[in-house]
C-alpha positions as CSV (number, residue, x, y, z in Angstrom):
1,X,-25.9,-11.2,11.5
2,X,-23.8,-9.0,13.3
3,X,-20.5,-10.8,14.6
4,X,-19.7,-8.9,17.5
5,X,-17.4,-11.1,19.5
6,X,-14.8,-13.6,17.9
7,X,-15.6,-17.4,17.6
8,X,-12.5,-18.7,19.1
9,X,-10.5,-18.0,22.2
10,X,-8.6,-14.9,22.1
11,X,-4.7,-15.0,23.9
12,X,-3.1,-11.6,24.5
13,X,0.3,-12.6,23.7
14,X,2.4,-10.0,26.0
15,X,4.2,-12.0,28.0
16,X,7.0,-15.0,28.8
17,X,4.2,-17.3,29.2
18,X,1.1,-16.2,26.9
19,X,4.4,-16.1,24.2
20,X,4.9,-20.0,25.4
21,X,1.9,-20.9,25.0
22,X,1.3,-19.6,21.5
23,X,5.0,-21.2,20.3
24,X,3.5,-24.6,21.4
25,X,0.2,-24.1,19.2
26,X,1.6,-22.8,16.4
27,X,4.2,-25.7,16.5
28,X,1.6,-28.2,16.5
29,X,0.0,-26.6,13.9
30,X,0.3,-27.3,10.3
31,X,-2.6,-25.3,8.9
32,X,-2.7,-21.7,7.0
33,X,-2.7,-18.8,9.8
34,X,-4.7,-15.8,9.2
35,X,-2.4,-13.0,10.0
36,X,-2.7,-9.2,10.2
37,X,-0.9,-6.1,11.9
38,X,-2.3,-3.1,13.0
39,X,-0.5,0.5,13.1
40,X,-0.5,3.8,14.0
41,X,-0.2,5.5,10.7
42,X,-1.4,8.9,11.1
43,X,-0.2,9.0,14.9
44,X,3.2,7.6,14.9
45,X,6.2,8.6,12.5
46,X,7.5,4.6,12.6
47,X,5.1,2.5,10.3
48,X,6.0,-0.4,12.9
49,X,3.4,-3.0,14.0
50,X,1.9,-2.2,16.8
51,X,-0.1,-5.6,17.2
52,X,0.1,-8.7,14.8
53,X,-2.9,-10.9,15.0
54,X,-2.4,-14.7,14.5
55,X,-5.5,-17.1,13.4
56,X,-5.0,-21.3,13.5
57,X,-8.3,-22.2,11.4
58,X,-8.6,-25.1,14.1
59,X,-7.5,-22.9,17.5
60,X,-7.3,-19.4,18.9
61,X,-6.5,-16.5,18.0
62,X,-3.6,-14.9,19.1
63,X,-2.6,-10.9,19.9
64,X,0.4,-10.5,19.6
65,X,1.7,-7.3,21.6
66,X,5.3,-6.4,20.1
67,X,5.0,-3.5,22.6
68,X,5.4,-5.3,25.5
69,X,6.9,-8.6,24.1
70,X,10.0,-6.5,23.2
71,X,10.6,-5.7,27.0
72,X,9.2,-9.2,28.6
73,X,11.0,-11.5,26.3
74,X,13.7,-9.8,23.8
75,X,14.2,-11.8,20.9
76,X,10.3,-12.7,21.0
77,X,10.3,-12.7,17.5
78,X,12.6,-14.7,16.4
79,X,11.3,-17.4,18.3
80,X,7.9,-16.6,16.3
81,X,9.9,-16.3,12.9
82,X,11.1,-19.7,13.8
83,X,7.2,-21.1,14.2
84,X,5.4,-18.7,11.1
85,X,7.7,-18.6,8.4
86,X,7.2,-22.1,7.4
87,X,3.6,-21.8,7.0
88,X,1.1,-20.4,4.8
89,X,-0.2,-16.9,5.6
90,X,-4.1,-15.9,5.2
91,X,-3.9,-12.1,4.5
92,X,-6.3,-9.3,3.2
93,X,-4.4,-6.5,1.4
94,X,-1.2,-8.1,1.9
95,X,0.9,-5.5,0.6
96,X,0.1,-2.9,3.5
97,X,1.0,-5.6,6.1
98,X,4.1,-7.2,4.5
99,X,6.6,-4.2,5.3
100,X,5.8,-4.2,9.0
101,X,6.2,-8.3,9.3
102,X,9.4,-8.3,7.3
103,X,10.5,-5.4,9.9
104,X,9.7,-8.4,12.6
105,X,11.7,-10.7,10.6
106,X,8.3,-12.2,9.5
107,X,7.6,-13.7,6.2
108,X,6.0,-16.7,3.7
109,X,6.7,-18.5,1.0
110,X,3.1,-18.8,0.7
111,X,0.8,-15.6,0.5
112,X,-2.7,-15.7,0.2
113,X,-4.1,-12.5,-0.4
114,X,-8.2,-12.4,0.1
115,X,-8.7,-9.1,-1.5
116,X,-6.4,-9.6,-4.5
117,X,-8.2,-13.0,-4.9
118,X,-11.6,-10.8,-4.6
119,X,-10.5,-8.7,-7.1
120,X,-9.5,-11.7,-9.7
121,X,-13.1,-13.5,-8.9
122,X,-14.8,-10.4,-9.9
123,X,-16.5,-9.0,-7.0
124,X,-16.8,-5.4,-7.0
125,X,-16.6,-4.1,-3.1
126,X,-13.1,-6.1,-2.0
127,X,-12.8,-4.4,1.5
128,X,-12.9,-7.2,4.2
129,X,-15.7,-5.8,5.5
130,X,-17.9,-5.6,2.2
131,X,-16.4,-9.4,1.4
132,X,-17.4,-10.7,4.9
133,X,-21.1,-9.7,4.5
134,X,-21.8,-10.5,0.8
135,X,-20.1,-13.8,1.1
136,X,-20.4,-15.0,4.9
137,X,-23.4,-13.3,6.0
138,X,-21.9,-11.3,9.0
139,X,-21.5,-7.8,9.8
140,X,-18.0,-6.5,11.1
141,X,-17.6,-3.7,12.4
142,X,-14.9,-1.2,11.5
143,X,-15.1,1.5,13.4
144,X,-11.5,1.3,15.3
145,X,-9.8,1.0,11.5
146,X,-8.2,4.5,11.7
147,X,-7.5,4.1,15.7
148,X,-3.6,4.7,17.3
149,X,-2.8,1.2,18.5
150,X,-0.3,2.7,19.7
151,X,-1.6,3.5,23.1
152,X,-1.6,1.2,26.1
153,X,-3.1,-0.1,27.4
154,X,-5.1,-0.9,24.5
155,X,-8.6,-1.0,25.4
156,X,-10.9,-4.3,24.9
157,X,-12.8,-2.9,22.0
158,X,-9.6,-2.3,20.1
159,X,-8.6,-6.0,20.6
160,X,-12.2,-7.6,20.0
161,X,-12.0,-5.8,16.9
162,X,-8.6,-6.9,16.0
163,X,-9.1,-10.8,16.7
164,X,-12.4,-10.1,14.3
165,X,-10.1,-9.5,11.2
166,X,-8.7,-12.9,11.6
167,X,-11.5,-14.6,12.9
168,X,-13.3,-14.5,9.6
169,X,-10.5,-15.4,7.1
170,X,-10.4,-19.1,6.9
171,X,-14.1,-18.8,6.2
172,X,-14.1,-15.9,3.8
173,X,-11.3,-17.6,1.5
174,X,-13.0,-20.6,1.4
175,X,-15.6,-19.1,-0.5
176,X,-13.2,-16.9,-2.5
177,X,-11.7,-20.2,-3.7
178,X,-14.8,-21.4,-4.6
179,X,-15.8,-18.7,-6.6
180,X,-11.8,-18.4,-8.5
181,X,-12.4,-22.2,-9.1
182,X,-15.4,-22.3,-11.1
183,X,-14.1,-19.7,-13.3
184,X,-11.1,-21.4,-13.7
185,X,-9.5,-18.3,-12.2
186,X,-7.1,-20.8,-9.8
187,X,-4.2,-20.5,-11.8
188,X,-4.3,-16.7,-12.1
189,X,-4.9,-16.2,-8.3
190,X,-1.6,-18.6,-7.8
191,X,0.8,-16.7,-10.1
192,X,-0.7,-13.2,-7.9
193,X,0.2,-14.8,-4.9
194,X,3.6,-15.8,-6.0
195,X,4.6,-12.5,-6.8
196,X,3.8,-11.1,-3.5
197,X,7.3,-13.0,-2.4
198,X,8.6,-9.8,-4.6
199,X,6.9,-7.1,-2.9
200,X,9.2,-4.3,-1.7
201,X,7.3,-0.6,-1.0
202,X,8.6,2.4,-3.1
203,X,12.3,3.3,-2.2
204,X,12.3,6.2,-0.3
205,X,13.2,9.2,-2.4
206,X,16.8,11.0,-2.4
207,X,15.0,14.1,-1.6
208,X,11.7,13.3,0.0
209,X,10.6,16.9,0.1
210,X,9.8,17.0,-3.4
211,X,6.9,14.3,-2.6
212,X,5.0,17.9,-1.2
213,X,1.6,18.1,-2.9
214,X,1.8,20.6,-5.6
215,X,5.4,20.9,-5.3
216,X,6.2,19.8,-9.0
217,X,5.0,23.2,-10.3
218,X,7.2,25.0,-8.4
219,X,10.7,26.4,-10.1
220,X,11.5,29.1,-7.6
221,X,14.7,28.2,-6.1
222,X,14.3,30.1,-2.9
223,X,10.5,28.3,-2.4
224,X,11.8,25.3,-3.0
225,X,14.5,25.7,-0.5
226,X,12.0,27.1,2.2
227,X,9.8,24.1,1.2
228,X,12.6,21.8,1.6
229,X,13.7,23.1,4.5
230,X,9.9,23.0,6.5
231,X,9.7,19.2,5.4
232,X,13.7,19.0,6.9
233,X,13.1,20.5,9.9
234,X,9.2,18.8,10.7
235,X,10.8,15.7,9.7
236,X,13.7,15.2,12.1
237,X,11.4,16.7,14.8
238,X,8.5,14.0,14.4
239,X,11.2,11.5,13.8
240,X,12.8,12.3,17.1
241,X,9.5,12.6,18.8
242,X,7.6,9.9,16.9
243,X,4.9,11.5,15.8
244,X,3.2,11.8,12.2
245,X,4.5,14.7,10.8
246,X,1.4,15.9,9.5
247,X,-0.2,15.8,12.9
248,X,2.8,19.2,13.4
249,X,2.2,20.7,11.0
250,X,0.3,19.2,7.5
251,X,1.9,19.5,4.1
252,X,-0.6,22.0,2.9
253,X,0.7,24.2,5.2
254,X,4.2,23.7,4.0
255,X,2.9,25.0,0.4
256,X,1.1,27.6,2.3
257,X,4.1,29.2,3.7
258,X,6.4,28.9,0.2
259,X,3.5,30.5,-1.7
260,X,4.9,33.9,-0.8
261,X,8.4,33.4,1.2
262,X,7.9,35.1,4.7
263,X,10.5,37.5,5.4
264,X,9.8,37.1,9.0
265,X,8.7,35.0,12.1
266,X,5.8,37.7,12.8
267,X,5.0,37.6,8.9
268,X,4.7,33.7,8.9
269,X,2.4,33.7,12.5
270,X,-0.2,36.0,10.5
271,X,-0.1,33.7,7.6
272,X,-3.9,31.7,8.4
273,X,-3.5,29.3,5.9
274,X,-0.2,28.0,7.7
275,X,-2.0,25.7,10.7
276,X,-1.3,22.6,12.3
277,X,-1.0,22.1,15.8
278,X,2.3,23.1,16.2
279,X,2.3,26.1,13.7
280,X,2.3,28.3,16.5
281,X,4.0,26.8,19.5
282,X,6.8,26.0,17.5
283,X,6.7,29.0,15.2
284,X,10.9,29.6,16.0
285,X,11.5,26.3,14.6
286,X,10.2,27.1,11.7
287,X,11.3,30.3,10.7
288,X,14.7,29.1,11.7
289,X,14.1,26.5,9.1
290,X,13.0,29.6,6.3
291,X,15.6,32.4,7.2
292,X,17.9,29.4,6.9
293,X,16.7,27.7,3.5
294,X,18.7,30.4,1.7
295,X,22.1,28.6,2.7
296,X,20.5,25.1,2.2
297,X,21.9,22.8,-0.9
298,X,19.4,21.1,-2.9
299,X,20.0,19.0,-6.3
300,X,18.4,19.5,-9.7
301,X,15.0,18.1,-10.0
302,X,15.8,14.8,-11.1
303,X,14.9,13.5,-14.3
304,X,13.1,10.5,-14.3
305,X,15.3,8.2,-15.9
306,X,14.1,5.5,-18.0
307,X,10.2,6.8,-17.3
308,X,8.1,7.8,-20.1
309,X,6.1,10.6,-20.5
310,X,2.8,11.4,-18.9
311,X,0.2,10.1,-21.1
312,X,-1.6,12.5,-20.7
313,X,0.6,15.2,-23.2
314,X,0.7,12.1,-25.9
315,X,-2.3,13.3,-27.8
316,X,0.1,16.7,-29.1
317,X,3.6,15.2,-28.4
318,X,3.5,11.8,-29.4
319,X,-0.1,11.5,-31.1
320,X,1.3,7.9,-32.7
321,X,1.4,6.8,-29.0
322,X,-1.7,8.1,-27.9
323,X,-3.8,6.1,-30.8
324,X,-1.9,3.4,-29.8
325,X,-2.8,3.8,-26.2
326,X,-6.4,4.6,-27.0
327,X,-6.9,1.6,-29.5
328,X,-5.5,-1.1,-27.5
329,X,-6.4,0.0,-24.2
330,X,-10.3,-0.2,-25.5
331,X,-9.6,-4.3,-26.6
332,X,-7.9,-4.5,-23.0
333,X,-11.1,-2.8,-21.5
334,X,-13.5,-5.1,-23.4
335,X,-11.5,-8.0,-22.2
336,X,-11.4,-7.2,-18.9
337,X,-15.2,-6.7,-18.6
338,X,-15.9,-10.1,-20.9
339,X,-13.5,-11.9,-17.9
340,X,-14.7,-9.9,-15.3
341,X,-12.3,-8.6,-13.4
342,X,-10.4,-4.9,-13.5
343,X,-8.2,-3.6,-16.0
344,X,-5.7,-3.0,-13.6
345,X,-5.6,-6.4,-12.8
346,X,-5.8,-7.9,-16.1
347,X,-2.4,-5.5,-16.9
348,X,-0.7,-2.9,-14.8
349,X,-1.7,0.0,-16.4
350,X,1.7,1.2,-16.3
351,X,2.9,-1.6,-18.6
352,X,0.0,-1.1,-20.9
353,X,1.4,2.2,-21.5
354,X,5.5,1.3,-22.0
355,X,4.5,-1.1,-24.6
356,X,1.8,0.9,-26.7
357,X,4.5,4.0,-26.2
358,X,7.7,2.2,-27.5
359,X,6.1,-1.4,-28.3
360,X,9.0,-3.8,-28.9
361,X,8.6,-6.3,-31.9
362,X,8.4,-9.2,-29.2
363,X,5.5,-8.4,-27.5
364,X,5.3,-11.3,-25.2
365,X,9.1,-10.8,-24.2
366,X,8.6,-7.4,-23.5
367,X,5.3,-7.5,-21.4
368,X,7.7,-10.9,-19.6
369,X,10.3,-8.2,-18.7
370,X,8.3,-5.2,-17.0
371,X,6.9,-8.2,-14.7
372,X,3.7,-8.7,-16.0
373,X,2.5,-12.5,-15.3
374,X,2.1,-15.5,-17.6
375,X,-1.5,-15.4,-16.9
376,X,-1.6,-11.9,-18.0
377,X,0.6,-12.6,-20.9
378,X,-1.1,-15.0,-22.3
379,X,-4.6,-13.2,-22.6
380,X,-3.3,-9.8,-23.5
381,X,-0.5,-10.3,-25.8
382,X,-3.1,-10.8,-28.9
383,X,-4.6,-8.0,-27.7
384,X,-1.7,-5.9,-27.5
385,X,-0.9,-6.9,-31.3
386,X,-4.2,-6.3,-32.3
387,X,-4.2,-2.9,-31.0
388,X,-1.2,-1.7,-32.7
389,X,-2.3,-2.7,-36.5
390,X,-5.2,-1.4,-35.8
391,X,-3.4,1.6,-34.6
392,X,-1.0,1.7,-37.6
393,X,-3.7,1.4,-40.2
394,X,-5.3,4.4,-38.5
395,X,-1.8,6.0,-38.9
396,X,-1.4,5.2,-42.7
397,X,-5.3,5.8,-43.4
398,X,-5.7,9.1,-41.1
399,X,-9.9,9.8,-40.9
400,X,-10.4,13.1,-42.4
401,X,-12.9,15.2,-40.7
């Protein structure tokens, strides 16, 4: 069944008294919310909410506008920090939503994340859309998912499909909690959630530049400045002008441009691989930024320190590693499939490969220390130790072909 309109009321939260109102409910209420955000990534250069939806699972569902709460009522959200942090949170993918509430001064102690939980249960298609159909029996629709909610006013589609996302999460983990239950999957879900109080997004790089697609084969100095100096310049610009950079001009046209340094503006315009809808109306800006790269500073690349090598070279550098890696990884897969539920989430895969590249002779201490959970500990540990003398007997005992 298609589930075109939301169940509940819907309160557009945008000003002194909608804000009111929704204080008073939420203070009554002593329920999980079902809470998500939407943003304009793609559109905008800040990765700011640009709505946050709040669910009561006995109540309505509130749109909150930080938009226009920030000029009606300033402070708006501390007032709703004061109401939300003490409850639990209902969220699907709550890692792409937890940097813009914490901005808010939004957060938890409790987490519950419907599409990690998906992912422990076993179920193969964890987007909230797939999950709402194979478990509830309704059809969302998702067509405003990459829209700029940015605009305003936003229009009523935009906000009947935002109140859907809530609407359905009470419901749809109700049946997720089911299904982690009778495979005694509870515990594992809890110590997931738990860890989500940790979550902090990647640090943003000393030189952010560097992140350019394709960028890491580069050792010319003087393309690496001119690239350096495009991602400068288009930065501060869509900073100032908050915009998504890539709506300027996008990266591959950045790599474009260093391919062969122009040596002028004219020889940069004729360059058709450099687009973007500002590659030509703000051509100046750009050379500027390439005759100029010659005098900008840039540091070494930096060495990745305490990383290991890509696993993909240990098969001729490190071939102890790589049978290692292959051995253990196959008892990991098996494992995985026998539980049902991915590798991934059985073991971060980058853990799987610190310990079978320098394994420790604690191997519970040292899976404890990169972070991986006791649940995860507990079933993989064997499996880890069973891997390596496997892995060392091929060593001593090398197959002959």
């Amino acid at each position: 069944m298609n589930l075109e309109t939301p169940r509940r009321p819907v309160v557009q939260v945008v000003d002194q008294e909608s804000l009111d109102e929704m204080l008073e409910a939420l203070k009554q209420n002593t329920d999980t919310l079902a809470v998500d955000t939407e943003r304009a990534s793609g559109f905008r250069y800040s990765q700011r909410a640009y709505l946050v939806q709040i669910g009561l699972a006995e109540g309505s569902i509130y749109l909150v506008d930080p938009v226009a709460l920030d000029e009606a009522s300033p402070g708006w959200n501390k007032l709703v920090a004061t109401e939300i942090n003490s409850k639990s949170w209902l969220l699907h993918a709550a890692t792409q939503d937890i940097p813009c509430l914490t901005e808010l001064g939004f957060s938890s102690e409790t987490i519950i994340d419907t599409e990690l939980a998906a992912r422990l249960a076993g179920y193969e298609k964890v987007g909230l859309g797939s999950m709402v159909t194979e478990l509830l029996d309704l059809e969302l629709a998702k067509e405003h998912s990459a829209s700029d909610w940015s605009i305003r006013p936003l229009h009523p589609s935009l906000l009947n499909y935002a109140a859907l996302d809530v609407d359905v999460l009470h419901d749809l983990w109700a049946e997720i909690e089911k299904s982690l239950e009778s495979q005694s999957k509870t515990q594992w879900a809890n110590e997931e959630f738990a860890a989500l109080q940790n979550f902090k997004p990647k640090p943003v790089a000393q030189e952010p530049w560097r992140n350019l697609p394709g960028l890491s084969r580069v050792k010319d100095q003087v393309k690496l400045k001119a690239a350096a100096a495009l991602w400068l310049a288009r930065d501060e610009i869509a900073s100032e002008s908050d915009i998504a950079p890539g709506r300027l001009i996008p990266d591959r046209s950045i790599m474009a441009a260093i391919d062969k340094v122009p040596r002028s503006k004219h020889e940069l315009s004729q360059n058709k691989l450099f687009q973007g809808r500002a590659s030509r109306s703000m051509l100046s800006v750009w050379w500027e930024a390439v005759e100029g790269s010659k005098n900008l500073e840039i540091l070494p690349a930096p060495e990745h320190t305490g990383a290991i090598p890509n696993h993909k070279s240990w098969e001729k550098r490190f071939p102890e590693a790589h049978v290692r890696l292959k051995l253990v990884r196959q008892l990991v897969m098996a494992k995985a499939a026998e539980l049902v539920v991915p590798v991934e989430n059985l073991l971060t895969p980058e853990f799987l490969r610190r310990v079978c590249f320098e394994p420790e002779e604690n191997i519970t201490a040292q899976l404890e220390n990169l972070g991986a959970r006791p649940w995860q500990v507990q079933i993989v540990t064997e499996l880890i130790e069973a891997g390596l003398v496997l892995a060392e007997a091929e060593h001593s005992h090398p197959q002959t072909p």
